[in-house]
N, C-alpha and C positions, 0 to 999 in steps of 0.2 A: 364508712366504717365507724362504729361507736365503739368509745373508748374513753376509761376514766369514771372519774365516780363525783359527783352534786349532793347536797344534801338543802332540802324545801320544806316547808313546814305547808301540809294541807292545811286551806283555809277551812272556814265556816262553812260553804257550799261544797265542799269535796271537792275541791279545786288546788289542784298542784303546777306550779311553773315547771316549764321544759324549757331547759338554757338553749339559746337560739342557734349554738352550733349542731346541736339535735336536731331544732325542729324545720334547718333547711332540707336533710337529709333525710327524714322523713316525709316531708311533701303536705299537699292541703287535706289529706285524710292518711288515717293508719288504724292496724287493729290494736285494740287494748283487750287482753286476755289472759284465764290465769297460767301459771310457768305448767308446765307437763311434765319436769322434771323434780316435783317430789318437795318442792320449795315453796313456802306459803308469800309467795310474791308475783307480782303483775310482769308481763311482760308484754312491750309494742311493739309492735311489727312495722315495718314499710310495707305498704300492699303488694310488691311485690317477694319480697320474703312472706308474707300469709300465705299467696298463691299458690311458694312451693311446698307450704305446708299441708293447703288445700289436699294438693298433690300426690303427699305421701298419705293421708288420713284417709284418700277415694281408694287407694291402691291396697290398704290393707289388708289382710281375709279374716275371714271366722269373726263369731259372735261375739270376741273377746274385742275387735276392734269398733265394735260400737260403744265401749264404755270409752274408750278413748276419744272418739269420734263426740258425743257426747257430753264427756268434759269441757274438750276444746271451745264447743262451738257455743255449749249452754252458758259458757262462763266469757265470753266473746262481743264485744263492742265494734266500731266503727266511730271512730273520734279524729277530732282533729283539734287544734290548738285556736281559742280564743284570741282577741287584738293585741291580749297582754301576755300570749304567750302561755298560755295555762290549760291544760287539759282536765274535763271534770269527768272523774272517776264514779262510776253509779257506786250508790249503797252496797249493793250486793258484793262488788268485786273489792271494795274498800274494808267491808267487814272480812272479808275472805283473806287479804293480807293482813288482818290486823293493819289498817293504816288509820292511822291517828296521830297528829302530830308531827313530830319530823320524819321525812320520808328519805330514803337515800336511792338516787337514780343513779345507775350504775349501766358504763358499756360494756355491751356483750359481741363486740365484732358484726354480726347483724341483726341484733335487735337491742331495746335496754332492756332490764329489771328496774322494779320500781316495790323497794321493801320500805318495810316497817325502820325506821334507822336506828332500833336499839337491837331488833329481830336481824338487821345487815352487819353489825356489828358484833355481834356475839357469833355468826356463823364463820367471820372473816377470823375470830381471836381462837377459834378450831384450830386455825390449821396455821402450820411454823414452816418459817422459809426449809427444814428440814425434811416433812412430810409435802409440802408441793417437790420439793428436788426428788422424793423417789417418786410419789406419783408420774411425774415428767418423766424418771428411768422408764419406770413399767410400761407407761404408754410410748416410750423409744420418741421421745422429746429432745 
């Protein structure tokens, strides 16, 4: 389970550290891809969390799930972590989250996000312990 929030500064080659209690739990490969949920940030899977993503992306119907299917997969890596612990994020997915500079990796229970850390931080100063307490009501939290 991932949990908790890092903040790393992308090197010169597009190169971000994964703090090693991550990167036992994610294993010698995982997918890097952008979020599907509306958020201009990367998210890594353990290959078995991709699977069941696989999963639900084979099983959807209509024409409408090719754009999804398509998001997913066009914006989709297979990475793993370097001797120093660092995984390098391609050009395409780097400019896509706006990543430049500090980056904030963030746990998501089964996967991380991996944002822009000025872009992580201005999404987090949204929302007040007030507005997550009802969100938590509405969704019977």
């Amino acid at each position: 389970m991932f949990f908790g929030q890092h903040y790393h500064n992308v090197d010169k080659k597009g190169r971000v550290f994964v703090p090693a209690k991550y990167r036992e739990e994610l294993g010698e490969s995982f997918m890097l891809s952008r979020s599907p949920d509306g958020k201009r940030c990367l998210c890594i899977y353990p290959m078995d969390e991709w699977q069941k993503i696989d999963e639900k992306l084979k099983a959807l119907p209509g024409v409408q799930a090719g754009k999804l299917v398509r998001f997913m997969y066009s914006g989709a890596e297979i990475s793993s972590c370097d001797s120093q612990g660092r995984v390098l994020i391609p050009q395409n997915l780097r400019e896509y989250a706006g990543l430049e500079g500090e980056t904030a990796i963030i746990g998501m229970s089964s996967k991380l996000e991996i944002w822009d850390g000025a872009a992580f931080r201005a999404e987090e100063a949204e929302e007040t312990p007030e507005s997550i307490a009802e969100l938590a009501r509405e969704l019977g939290f």
